[in-house]
C-alpha positions as CSV (number, residue, x, y, z in Angstrom):
1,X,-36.7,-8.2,37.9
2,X,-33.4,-8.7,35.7
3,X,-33.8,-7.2,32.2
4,X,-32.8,-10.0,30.1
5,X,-32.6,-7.4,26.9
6,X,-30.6,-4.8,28.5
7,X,-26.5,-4.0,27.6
8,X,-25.6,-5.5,31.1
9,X,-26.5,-8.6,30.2
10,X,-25.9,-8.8,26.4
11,X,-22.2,-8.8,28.1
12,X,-22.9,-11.5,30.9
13,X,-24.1,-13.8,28.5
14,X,-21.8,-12.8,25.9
15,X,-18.7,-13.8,27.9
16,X,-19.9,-17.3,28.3
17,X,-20.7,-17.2,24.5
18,X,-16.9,-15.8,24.1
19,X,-15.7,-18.5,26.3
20,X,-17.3,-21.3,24.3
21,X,-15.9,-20.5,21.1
22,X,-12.3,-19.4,23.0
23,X,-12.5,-23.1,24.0
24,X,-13.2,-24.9,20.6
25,X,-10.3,-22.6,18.9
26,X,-8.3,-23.5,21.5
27,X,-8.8,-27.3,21.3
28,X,-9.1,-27.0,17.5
29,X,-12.2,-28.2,16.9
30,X,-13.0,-27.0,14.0
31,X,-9.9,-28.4,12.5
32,X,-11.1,-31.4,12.9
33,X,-14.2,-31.3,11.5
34,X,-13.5,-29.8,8.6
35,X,-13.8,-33.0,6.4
36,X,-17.2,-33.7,7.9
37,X,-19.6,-34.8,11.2
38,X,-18.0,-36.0,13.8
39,X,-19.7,-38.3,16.9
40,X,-18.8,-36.1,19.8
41,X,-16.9,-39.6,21.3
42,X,-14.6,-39.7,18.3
43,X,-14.4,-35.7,18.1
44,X,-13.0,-35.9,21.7
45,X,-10.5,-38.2,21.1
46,X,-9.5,-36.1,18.1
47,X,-9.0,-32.8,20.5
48,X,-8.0,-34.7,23.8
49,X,-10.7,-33.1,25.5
50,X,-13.4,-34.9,28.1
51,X,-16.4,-36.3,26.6
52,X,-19.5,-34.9,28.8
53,X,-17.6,-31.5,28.6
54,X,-17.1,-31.3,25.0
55,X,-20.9,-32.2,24.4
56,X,-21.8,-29.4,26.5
57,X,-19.6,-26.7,24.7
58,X,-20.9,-28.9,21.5
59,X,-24.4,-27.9,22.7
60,X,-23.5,-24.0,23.5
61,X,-21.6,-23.6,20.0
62,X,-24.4,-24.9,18.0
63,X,-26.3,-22.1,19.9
64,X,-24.1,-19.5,18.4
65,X,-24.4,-21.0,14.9
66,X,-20.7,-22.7,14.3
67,X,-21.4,-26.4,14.4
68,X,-25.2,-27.8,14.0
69,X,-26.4,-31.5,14.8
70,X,-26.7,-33.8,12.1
71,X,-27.6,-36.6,14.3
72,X,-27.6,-37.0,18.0
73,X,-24.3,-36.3,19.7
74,X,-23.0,-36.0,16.2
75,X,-22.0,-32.3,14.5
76,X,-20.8,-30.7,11.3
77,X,-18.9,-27.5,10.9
78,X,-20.9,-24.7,10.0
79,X,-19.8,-22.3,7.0
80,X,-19.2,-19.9,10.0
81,X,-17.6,-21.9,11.9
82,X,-15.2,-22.2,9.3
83,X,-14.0,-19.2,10.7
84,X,-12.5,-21.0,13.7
85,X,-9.8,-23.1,10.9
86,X,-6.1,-21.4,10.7
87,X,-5.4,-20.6,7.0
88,X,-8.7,-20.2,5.7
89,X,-10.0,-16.4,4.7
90,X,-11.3,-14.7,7.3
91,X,-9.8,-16.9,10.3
92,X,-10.5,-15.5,13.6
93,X,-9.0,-18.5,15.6
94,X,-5.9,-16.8,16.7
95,X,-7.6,-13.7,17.4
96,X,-10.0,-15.6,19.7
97,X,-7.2,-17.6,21.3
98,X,-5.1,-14.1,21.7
99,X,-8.3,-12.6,23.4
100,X,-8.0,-15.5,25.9
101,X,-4.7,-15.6,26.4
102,X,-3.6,-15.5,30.1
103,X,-2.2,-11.9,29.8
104,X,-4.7,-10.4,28.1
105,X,-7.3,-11.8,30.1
106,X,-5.8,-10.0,33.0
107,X,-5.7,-7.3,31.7
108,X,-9.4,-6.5,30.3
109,X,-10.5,-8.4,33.7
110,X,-9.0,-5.7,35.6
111,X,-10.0,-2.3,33.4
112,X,-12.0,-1.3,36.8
113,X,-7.9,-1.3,38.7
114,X,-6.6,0.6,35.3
115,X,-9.1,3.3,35.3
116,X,-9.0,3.8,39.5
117,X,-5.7,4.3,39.2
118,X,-5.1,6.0,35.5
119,X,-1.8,3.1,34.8
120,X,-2.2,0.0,33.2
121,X,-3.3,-2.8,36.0
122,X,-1.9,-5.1,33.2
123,X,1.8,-3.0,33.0
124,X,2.0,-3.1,36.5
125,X,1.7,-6.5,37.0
126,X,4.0,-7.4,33.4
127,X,5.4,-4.4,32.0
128,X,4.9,-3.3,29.3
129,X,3.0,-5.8,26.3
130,X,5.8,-5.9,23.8
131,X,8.3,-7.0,26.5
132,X,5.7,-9.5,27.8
133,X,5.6,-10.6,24.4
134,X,9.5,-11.2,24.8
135,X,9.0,-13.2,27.5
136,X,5.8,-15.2,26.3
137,X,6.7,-16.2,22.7
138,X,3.4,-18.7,22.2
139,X,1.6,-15.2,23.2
140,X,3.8,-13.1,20.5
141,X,2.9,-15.6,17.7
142,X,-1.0,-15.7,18.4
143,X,-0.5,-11.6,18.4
144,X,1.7,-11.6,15.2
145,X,-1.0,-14.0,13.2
146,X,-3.8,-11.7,14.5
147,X,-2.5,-8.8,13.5
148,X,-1.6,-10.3,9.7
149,X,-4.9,-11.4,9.3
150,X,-6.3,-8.0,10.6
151,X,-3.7,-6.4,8.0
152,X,-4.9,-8.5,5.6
153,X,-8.0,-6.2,3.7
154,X,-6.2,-3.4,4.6
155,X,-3.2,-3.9,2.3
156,X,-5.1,-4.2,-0.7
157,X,-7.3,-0.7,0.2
158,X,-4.0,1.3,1.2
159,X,-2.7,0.0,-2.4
160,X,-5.9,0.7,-4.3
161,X,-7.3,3.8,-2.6
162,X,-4.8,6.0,-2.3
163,X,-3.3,8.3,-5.2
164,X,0.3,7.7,-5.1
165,X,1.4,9.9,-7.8
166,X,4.4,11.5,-7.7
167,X,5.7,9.4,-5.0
168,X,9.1,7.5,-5.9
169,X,10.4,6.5,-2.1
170,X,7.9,5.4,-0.1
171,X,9.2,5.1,3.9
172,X,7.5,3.0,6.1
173,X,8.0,3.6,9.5
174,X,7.6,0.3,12.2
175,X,7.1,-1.4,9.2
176,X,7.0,-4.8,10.5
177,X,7.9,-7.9,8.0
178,X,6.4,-5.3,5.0
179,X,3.0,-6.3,4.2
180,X,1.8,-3.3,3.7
181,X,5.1,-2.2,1.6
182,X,4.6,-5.3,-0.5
183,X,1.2,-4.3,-1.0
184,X,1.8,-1.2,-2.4
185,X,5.2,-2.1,-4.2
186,X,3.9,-4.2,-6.0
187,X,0.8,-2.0,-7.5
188,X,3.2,0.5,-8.4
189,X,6.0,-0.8,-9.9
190,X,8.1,2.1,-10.2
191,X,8.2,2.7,-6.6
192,X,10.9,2.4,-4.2
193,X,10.3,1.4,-0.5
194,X,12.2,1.9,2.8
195,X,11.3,-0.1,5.7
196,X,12.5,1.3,9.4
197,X,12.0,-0.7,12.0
198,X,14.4,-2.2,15.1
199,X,16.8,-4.4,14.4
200,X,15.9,-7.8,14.1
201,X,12.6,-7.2,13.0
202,X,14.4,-5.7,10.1
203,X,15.8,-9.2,9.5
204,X,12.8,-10.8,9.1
205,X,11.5,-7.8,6.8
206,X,14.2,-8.3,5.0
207,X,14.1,-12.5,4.8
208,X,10.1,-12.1,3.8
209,X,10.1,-9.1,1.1
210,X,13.4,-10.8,-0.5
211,X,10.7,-13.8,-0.8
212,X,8.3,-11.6,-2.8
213,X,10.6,-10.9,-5.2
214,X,10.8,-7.0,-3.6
215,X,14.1,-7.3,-2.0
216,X,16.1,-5.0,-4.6
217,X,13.6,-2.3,-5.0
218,X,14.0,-1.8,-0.9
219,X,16.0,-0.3,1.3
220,X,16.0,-1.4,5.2
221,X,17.2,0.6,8.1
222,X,16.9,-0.4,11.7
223,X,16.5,2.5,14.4
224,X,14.4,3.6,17.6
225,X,11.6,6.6,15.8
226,X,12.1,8.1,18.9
227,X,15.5,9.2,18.3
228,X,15.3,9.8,14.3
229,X,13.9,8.4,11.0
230,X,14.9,8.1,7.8
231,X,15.0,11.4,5.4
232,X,14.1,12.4,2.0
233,X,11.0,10.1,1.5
234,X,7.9,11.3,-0.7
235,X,5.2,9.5,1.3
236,X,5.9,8.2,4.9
237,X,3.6,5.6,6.4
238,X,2.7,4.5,10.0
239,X,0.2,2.0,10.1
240,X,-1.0,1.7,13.6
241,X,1.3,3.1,15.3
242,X,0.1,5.9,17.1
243,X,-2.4,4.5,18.6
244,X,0.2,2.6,20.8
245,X,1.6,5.8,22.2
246,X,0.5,8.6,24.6
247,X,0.2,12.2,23.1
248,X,3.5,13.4,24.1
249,X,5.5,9.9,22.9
250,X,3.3,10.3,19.6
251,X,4.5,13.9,19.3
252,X,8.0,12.5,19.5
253,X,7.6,10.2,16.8
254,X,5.3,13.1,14.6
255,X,8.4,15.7,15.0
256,X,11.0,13.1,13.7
257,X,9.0,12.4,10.7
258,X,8.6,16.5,10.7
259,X,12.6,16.8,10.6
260,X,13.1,14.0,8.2
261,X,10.1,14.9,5.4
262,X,11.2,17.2,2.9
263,X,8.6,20.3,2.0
264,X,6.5,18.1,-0.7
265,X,6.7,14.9,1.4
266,X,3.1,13.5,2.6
267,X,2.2,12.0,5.5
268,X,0.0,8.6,6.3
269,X,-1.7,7.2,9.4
270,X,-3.4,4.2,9.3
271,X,-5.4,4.4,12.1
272,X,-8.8,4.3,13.7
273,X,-10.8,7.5,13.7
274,X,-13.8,7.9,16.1
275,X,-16.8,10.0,16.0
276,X,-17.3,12.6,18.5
277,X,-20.4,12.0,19.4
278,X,-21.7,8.6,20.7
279,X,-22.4,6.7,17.2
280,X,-21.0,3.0,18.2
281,X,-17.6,2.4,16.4
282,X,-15.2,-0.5,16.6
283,X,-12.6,2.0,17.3
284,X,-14.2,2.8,21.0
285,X,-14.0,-0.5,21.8
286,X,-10.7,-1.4,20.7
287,X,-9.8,1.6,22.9
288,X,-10.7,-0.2,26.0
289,X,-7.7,-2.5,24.8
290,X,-5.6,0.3,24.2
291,X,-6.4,1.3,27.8
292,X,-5.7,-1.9,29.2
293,X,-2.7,-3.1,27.6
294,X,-0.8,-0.1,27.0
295,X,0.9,2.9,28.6
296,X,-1.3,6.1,27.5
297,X,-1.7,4.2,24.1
298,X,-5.4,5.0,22.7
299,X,-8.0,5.9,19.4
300,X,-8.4,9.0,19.0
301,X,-11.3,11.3,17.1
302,X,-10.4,13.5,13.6
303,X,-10.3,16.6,16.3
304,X,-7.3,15.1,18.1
305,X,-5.6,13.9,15.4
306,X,-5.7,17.2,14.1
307,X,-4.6,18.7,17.2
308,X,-2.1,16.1,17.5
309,X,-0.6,16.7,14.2
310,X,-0.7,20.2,14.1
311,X,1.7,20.2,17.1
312,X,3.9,18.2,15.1
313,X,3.9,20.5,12.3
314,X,1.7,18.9,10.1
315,X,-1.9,20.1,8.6
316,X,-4.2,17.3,8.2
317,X,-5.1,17.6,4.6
318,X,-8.4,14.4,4.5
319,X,-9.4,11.3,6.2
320,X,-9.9,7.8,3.7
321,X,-12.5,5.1,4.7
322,X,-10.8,1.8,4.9
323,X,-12.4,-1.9,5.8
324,X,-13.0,-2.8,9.5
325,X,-13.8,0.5,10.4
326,X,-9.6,1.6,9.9
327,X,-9.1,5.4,7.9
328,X,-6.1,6.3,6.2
329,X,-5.4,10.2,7.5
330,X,-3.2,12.0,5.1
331,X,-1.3,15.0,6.7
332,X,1.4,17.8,4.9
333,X,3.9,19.6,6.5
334,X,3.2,23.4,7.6
């Protein structure tokens, strides 16, 4: 007899549930009834979509508490739902459209191929994500929206939980368009920040903390971390970036900031950190991702980021709770 409480199928009928609300983000349902209850004829006019389908995915989403029927055929957006609009706090509607994105489907579909043959089924079939990202633009821009929003709590904790005494040049390293930088610029006004990242992202880095009014207090240099980064800051940050690399590509980026970090310079990962034992953490399942999607990227526990960092040169000093289950890892060079 199938055991209808069991983990297998929590994920059977969880992927339907996924697919539901992957559908009404991608046809933008919630969108349109934000202003208020909608017939399900005039709502799929609204999305494009074909009426008996739509009032079947109507009937699955009300299931999972995101719309609810006011009348028959007729819903309203739920406060959760409201989670499914772009711009609103909390939006998960490019992170849902992301997850089903064609690519990343593949890739989590075929985790069985990945692990039988320890390489990426998803890299073999692509390359490698940031290059598909190249090649796949409307995939880059529902990845670069995800991540902002994931960034999002984490700014203000990184600018707000950490001591920062003492530090006048802050360096962040793969610093992307500088959120984080901004975050922390502008809580400590005294500061100086240096953004590294390649070249055109740079640009944009540039372009966006220019707009925040942070553009003189910043320096921005454009380089590859595996070849060097840049020297004499008092704090340098990477915000989830190891996570992307294997052990011996994150030593290569550890070693540089080694070389470039003067004696009293500190060290920052923003990363995930799991537990050694089997207590359920987001960071184990976002390492199935990292398994999927990347070439020996992964989460890693407090013991092997020690272990990691050690090799690098580096002691880790303490580990900071941040929000969605992220820790801020300081480390000082031995």
């Amino acid at each position: 007899m199938i055991d209808s409480t069991g983990p297998a199928w929590d994920a059977i009928v969880g992927l339907s549930r996924f697919a539901a609300l992957a559908a009404m983000a991608e046809l933008d349902c919630a969108e349109h009834l934000a202003s208020g209850p909608m017939g399900v004829p005039e709502l799929a006019k609204a999305c494009e979509a074909h009426e008996p389908s739509l009032a079947r995915l109507l009937r699955e989403l009300e299931t999972v508490g995101v719309v609810r029927a006011v009348a028959p055929e007729t819903y309203e957006l739920t406060e959760e739902g409201q989670t499914l609009r772009d711009g609103v706090p909390g939006s998960m509607r490019s992170a849902l459209r992301m997850a089903a994105e064609n690519g990343y489907w593949y890739a989590m579909g075929n985790l069985a191929q990945t692990v039988r043959d320890g390489r990426s089924a998803f890299i073999a079939r692509f390359g490698p994500l940031y290059g598909y990202f190249q090649e796949h633009p409307e995939a880059a821009r529902l990845f670069n929206e995800y991540m902002a929003i994931r960034a999002a709590p984490l700014e203000a904790a990184l600018a707000t939980s950490y001591d920062f005494t003492g530090v006048e040049t802050f360096v962040d390293i793969a610093g992307g368009t500088g959120h984080l930088l901004a975050a922390v610029l502008d809580r400590h006004p005294g500061m100086r920040g240096v953004l590294f990242d390649i070249a055109h992202v740079v640009e944009n880095a540039r372009a966006s903390l220019s707009a925040r009014g942070l553009g003189d207090r910043c320096e921005f240099e454009s380089g590859d971390f595996f070849e060097s980064v840049p020297a004499g800051g008092d704090l340098y940050l990477l915000a989830s970036v190891i996570h992307n690399w294997s052990d011996e590509a994150s030593l290569r980026i550890l070693a540089n900031v080694r070389r470039a970090a003067p004696p009293h310079a500190r060290l920052l990962l923003l990363e995930m950190v799991l537990p050694d034992d089997a207590t359920p953490h987001i960071g184990k399942d976002l390492d199935m991702r990292m398994l999927a999607l990347t070439d020996g990227g992964m989460e890693r526990t407090a013991s092997e980021h020690t272990r990691l960092l050690g090799e690098a040169g580096f002691t880790l000093s303490r580990i900071l709770p941040l929000p969605a289950g992220a820790s801020l890892i300081e480390a000082l060079p031995r």
